[in-house]
GUBAPA-561944 format. One line per 2 residues: for each residue x, y, z of N, C-alpha, C, O, CB. Coordinates in steps of 0.001 Angstrom, whole numbers. Each point is the difference from the previous one (the first is absolute). Last residue first. Glycine has a CB too. Layout:
X/Y/Z/X/Y/Z/X/Y/Z/X/Y/Z/X/Y/Z  ... $
This chain:
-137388/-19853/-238839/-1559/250/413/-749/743/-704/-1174/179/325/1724/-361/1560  4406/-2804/-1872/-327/1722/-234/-1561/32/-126/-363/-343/-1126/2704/1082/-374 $
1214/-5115/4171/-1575/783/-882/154/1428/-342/394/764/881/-2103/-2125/527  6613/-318/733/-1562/191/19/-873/-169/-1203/328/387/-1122/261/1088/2736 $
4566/-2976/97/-777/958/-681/-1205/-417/625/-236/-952/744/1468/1377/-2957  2813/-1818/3813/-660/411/601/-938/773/-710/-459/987/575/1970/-1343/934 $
1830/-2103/-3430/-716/-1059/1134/-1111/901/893/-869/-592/639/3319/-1037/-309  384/3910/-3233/-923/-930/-1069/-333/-640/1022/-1227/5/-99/2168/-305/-2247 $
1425/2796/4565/-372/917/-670/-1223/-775/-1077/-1112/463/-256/3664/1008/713  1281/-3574/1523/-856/418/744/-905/932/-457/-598/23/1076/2021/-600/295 $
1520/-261/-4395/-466/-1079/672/-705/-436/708/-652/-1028/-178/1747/1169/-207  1388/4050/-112/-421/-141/-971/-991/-1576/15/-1183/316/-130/3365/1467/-750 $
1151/-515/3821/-1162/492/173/-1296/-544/-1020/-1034/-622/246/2607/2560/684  2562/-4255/-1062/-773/-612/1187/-1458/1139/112/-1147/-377/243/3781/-768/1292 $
584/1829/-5040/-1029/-1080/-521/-1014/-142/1347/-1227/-91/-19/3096/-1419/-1799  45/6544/1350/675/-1614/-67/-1100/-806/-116/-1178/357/34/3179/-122/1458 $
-2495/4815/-3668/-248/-1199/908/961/-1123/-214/464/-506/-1021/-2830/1078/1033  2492/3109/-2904/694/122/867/-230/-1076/1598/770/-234/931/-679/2725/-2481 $
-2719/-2061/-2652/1000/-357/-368/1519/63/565/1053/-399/-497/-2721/755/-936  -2753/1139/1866/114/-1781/221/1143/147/-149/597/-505/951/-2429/-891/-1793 $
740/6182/3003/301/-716/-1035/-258/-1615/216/-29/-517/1116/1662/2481/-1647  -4175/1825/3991/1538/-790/-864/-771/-441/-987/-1193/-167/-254/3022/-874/2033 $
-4573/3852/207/954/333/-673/1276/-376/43/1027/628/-256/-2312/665/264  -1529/-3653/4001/-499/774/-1021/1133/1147/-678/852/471/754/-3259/-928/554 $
4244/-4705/843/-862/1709/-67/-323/847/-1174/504/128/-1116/640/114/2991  -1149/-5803/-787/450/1344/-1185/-384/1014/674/-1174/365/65/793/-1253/-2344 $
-14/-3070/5196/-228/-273/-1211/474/1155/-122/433/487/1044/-2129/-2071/-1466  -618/-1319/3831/1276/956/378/170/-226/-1604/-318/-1066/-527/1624/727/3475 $
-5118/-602/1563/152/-121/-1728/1405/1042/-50/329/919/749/-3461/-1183/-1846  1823/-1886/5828/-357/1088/-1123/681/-479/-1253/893/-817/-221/-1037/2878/1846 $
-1810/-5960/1911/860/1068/-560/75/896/-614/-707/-149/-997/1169/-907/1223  -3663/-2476/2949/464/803/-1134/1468/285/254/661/-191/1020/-2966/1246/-1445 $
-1001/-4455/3446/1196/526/-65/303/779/-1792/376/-799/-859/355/-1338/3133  -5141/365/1048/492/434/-1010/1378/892/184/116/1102/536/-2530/-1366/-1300 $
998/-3774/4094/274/1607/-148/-348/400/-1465/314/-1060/-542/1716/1093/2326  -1228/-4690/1415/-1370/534/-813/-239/1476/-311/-1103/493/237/90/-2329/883 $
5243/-553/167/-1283/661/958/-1106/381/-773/-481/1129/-95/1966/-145/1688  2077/-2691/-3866/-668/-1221/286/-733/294/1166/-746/-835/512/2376/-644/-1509 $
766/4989/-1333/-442/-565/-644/-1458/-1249/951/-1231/13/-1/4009/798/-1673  1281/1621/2663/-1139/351/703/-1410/-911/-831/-1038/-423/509/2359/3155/277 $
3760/-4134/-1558/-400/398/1599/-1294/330/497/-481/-452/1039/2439/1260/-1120  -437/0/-4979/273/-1797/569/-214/-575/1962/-214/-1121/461/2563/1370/-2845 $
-2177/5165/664/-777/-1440/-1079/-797/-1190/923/-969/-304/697/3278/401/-2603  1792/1911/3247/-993/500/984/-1513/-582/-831/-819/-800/453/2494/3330/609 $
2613/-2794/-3123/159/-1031/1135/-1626/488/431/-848/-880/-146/4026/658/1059  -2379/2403/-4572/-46/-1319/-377/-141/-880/1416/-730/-984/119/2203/1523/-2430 $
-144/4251/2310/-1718/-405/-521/-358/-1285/183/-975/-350/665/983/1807/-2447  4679/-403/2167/-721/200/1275/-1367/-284/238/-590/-542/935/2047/2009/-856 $
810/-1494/-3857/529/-1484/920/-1073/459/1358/-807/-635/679/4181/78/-1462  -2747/4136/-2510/-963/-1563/-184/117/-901/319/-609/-951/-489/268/1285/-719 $
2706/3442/2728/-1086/56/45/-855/-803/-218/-949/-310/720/1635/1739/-895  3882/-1613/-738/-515/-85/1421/-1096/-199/323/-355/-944/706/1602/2014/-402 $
234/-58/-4424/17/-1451/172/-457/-210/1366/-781/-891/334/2628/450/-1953  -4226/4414/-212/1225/-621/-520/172/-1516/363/-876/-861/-77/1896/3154/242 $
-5024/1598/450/459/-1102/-1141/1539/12/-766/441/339/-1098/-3052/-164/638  -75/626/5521/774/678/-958/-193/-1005/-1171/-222/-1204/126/1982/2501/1511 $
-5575/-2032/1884/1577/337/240/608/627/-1476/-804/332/-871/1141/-2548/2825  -5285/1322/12/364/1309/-751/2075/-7/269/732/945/296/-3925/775/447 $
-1360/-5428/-463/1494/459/353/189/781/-1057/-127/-164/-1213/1129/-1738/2413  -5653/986/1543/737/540/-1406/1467/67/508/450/589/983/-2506/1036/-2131 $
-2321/-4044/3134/1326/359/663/429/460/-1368/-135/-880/-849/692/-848/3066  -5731/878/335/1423/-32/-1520/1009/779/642/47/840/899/-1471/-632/-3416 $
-2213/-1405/5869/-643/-852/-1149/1202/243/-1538/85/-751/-971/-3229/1272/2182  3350/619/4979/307/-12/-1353/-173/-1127/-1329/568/-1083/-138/753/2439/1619 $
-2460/-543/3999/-860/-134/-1249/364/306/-1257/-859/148/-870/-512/198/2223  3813/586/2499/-463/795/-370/-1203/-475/-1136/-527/761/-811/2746/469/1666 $
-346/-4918/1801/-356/997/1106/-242/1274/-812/-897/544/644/2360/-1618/1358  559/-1909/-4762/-1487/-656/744/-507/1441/1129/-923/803/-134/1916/-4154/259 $
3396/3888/-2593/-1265/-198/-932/-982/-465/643/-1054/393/-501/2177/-796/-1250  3468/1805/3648/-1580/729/234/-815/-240/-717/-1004/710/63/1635/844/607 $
3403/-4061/-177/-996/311/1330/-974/877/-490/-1154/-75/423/2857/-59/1418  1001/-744/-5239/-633/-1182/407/-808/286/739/-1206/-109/-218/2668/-1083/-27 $
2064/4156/-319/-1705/417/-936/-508/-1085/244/-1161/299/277/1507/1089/-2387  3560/-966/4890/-1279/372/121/-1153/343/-1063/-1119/494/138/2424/61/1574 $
2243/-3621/-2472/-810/-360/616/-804/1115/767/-1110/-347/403/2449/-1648/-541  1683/3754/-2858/-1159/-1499/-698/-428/-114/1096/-836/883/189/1841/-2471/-1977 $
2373/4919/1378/-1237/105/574/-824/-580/-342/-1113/498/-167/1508/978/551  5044/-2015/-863/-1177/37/-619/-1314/22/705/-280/-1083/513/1614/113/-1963 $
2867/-1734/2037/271/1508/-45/-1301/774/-349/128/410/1153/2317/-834/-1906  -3174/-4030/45/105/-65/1647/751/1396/-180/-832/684/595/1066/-3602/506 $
-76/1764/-5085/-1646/516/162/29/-183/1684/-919/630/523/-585/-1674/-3192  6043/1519/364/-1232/-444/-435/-951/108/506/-177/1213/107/1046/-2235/-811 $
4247/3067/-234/-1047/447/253/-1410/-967/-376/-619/247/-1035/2153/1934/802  3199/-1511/-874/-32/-695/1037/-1444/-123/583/-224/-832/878/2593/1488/-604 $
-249/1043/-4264/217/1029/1039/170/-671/1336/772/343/896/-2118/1342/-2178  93/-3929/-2976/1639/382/331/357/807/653/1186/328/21/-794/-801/-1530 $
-5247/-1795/1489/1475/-794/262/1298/936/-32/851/-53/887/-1884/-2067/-2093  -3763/4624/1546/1042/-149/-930/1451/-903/555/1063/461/417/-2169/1969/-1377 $
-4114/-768/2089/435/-450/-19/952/-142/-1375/-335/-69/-1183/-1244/-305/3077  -131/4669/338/-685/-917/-795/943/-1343/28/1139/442/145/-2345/1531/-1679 $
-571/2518/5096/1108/-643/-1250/-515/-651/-550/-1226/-81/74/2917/-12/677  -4293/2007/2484/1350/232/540/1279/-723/-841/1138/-297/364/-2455/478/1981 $
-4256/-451/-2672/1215/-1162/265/936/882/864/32/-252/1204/-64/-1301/-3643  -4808/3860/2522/1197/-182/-217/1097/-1366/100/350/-446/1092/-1177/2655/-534 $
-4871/-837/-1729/742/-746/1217/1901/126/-746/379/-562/-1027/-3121/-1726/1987  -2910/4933/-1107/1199/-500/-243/803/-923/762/-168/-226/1199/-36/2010/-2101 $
-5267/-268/-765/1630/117/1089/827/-220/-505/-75/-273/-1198/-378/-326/2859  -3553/2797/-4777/-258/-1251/860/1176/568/1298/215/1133/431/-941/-3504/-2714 $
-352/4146/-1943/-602/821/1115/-179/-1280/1165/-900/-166/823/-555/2312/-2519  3507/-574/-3755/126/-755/713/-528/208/1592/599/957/491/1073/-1371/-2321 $
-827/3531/-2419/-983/-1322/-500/279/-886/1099/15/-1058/-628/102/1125/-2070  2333/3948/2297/-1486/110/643/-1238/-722/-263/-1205/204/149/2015/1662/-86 $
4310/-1203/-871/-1097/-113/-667/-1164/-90/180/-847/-245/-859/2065/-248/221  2322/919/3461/610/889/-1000/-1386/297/-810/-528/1102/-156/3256/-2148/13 $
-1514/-2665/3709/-1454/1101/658/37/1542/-1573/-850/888/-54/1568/-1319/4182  2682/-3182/-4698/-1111/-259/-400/-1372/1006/144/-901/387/-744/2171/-2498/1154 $
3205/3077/1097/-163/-28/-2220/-1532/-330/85/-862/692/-542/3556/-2189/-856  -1242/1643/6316/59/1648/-1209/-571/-535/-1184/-1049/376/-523/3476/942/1131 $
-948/-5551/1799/-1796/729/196/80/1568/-589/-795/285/-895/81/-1680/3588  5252/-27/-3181/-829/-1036/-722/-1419/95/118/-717/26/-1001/2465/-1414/1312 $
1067/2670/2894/265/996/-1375/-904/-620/-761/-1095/563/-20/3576/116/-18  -1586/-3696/3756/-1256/1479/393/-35/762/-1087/-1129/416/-259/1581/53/2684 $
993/-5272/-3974/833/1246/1298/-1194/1034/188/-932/281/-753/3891/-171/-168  -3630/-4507/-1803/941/-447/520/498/1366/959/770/-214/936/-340/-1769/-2998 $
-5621/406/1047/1287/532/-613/1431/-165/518/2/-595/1078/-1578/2052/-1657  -4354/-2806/590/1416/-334/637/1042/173/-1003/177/-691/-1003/-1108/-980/2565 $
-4728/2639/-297/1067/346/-1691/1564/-384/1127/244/648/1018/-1897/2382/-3161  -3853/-4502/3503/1342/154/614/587/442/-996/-446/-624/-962/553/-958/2551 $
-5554/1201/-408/754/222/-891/1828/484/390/269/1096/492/-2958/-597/-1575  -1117/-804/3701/-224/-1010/-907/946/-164/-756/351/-1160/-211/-2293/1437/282 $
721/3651/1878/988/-587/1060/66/-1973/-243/483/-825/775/-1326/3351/1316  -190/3054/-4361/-276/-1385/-172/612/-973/517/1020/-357/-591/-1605/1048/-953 $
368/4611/2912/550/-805/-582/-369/-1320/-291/-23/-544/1104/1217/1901/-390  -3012/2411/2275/-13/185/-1250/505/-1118/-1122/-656/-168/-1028/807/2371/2092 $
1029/-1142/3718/-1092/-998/-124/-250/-266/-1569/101/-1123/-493/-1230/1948/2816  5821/356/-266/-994/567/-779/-1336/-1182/-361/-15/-1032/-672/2165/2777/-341 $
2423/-2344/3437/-996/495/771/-1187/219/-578/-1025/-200/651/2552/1012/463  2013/-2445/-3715/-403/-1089/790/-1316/714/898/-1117/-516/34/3815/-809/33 $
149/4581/-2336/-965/-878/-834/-996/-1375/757/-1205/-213/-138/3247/923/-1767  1487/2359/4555/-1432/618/-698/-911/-1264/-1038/-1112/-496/179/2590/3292/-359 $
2086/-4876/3419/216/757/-1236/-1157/1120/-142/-1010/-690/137/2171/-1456/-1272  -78/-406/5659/-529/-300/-859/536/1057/-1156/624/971/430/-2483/-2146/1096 $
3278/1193/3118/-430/-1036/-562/41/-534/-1526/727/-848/-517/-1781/1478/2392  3132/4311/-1591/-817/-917/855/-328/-1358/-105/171/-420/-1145/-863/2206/1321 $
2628/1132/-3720/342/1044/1248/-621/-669/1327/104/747/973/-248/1592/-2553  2030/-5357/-3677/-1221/956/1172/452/355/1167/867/-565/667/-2664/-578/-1295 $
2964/-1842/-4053/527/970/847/-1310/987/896/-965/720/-257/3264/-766/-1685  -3529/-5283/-66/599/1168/-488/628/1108/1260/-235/-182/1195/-1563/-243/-3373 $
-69/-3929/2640/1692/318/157/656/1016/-985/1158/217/-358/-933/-2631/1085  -5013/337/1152/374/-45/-1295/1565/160/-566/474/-456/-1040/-2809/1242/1101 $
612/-1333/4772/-1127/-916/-1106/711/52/-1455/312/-1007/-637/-2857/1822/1906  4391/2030/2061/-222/-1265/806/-821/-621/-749/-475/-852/750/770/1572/1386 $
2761/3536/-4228/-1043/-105/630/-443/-1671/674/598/-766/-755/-1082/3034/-914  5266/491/1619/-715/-775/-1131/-1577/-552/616/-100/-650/1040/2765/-235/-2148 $
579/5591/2423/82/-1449/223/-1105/-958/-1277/-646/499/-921/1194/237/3993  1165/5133/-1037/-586/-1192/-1171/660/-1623/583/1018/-246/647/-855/2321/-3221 $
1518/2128/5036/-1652/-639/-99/-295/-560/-637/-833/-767/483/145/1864/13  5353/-459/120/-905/68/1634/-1168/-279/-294/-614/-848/647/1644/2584/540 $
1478/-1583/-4724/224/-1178/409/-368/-186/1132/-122/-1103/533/1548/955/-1767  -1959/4230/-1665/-783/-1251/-657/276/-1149/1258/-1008/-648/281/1494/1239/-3318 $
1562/3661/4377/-1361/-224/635/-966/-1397/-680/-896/-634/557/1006/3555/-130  4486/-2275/-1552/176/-265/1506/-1845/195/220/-624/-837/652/3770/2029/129 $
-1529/-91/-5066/38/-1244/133/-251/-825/1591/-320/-1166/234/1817/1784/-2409  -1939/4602/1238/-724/-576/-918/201/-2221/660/-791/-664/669/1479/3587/-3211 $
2629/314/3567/-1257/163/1086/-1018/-1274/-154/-290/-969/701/352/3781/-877  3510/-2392/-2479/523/-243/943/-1509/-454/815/-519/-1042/401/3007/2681/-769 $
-2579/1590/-3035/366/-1298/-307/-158/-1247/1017/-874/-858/-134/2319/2231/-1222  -942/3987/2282/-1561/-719/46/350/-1416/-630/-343/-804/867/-1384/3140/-1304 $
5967/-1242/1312/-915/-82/1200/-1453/-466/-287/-579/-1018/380/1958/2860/564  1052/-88/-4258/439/-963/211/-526/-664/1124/-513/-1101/-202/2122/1930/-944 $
-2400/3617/-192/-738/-1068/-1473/756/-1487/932/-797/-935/-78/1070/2868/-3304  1370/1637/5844/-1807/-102/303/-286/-1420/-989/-447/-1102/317/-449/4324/-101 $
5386/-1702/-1095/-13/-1087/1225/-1535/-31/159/-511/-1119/-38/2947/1645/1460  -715/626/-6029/-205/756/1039/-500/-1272/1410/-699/-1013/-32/-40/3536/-1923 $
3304/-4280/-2373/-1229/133/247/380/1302/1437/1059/13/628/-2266/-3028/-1740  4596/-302/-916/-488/1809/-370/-787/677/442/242/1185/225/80/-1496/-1754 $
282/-4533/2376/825/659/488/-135/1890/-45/-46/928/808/1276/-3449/-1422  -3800/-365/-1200/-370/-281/1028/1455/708/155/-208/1176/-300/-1795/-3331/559 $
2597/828/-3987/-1277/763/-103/167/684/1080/586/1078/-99/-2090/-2493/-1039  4014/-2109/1175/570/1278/-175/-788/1251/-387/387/1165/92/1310/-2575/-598 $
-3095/-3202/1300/700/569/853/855/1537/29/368/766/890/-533/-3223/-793  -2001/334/-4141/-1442/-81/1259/808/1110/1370/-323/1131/365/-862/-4633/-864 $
3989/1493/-2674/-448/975/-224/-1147/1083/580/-163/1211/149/1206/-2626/-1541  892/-3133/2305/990/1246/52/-518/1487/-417/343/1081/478/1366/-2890/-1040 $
-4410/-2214/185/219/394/1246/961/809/193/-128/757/961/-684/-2454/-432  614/222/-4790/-1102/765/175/-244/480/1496/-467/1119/213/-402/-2360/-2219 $
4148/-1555/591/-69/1047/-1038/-1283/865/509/26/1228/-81/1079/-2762/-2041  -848/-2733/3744/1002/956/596/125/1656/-549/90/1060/620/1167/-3432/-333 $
-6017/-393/-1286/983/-349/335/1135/282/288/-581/1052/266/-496/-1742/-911  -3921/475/1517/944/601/-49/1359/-411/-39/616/-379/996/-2149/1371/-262 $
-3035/-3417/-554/182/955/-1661/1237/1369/349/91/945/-784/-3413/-1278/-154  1354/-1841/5851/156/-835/-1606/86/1101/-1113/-268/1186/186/-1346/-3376/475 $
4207/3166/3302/-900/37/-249/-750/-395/-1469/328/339/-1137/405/953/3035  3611/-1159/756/-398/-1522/449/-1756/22/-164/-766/-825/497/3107/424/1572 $
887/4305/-3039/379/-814/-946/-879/-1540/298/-90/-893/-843/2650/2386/603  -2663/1875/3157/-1104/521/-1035/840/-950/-1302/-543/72/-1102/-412/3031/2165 $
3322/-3458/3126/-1131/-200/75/-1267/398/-1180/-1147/-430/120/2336/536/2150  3819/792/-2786/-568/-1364/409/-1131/-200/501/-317/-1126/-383/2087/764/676 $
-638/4664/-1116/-256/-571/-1013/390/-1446/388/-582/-586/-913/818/2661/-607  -86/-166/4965/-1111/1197/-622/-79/-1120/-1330/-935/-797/-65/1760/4036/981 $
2812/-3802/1754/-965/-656/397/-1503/217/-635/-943/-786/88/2517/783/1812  2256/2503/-3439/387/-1889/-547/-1216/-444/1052/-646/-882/-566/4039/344/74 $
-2834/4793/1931/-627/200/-1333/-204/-1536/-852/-970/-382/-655/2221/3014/627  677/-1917/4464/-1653/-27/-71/-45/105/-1556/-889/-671/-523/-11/1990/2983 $
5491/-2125/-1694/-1057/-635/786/-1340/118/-382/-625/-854/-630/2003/1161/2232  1683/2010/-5047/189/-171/965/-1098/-195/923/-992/729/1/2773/195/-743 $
18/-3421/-3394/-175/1407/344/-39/-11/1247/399/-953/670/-1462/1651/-2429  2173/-4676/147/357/850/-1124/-293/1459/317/673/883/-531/-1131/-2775/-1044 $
């Protein structure tokens, strides 16, 4: 429809998740306008993420070496595993500054209609490292959707019978919502996960 590189330009940023044609055209034509430097540093930018970053060898968050920073950090509670489904996902949490243990990246979540089950999936290295790091809890910190709680649910049912304390986070109402804008499943969750007021 256009011409060569530009139809290649937006075929490739169309094969990027949450983009869809409409938007790679646009993306592309951005990029077209753009002063060639702004385009280049871009360019640059993605060519140096894929020369140096890689996924760290224990935890499979994104890291400049072996290892992640976090994994390296003596500081950290190494007892303690939080397993999420993408490296973005350690940001939100390390966010709150209520959490000081490791981590361990899936690399997704299991979802039959993607195709995607737990042999796709960085399960068996969290297996490998519960004895050899002395890990005593495993928090699944996956998403709370369907993926996610399938994902919770399998790994559950998996670590469970290692003699682990296996948790989950609590998932319920954000603060300054409405009830009356809650779905039942949050909302639900939300009563299953109350507390004592002290």
């Amino acid at each position: 429809m256009y011409a060569g590189p530009v139809q290649d330009l937006i075929d490739e940023l169309g094969r990027l998740p949450g983009i869809g044609p409409k938007s790679a055209q646009r993306i592309a034509f951005h990029l077209l306008k753009l002063p060639a430097q702004d385009a280049v540093r871009l360019s640059r930018a993605i060519d140096e993420m894929k020369a140096r970053i890689t996924f760290c060898s224990r935890c499979f968050n994104v890291s400049e070496g072996d290892e992640c920073e976090l994994c390296a950090d003596p500081r950290r509670d190494t007892h303690v595993v939080c397993v999420v489904e993408e490296p973005k996902d350690i940001v939100a949490v390390e966010r709150t500054g209520e959490y000081h243990g490791r981590y361990h990246v899936l690399q997704g979540a299991i979802s039959p209609i993607e195709g995607v089950g737990p042999d796709q999936l960085k399960v068996r290295e969290l297996v490998a490292r519960l004895e050899p790091e002395g890990i005593t809890e495993v928090i699944l910190c996956t998403n709370p959707n369907i993926e996610g709680e399938a994902t919770a649910m399998y790994l559950a049912r998996l670590l469970r019978p290692l003699g682990l304390a296996v948790t989950r986070i609590a998932s319920g109402l954000p603060v300054g919502g409405d009830l009356e804008y809650a779905d039942e499943l949050t909302l639900g969750r939300a009563l299953e996960g109350r507390r004592r007021l002290e």
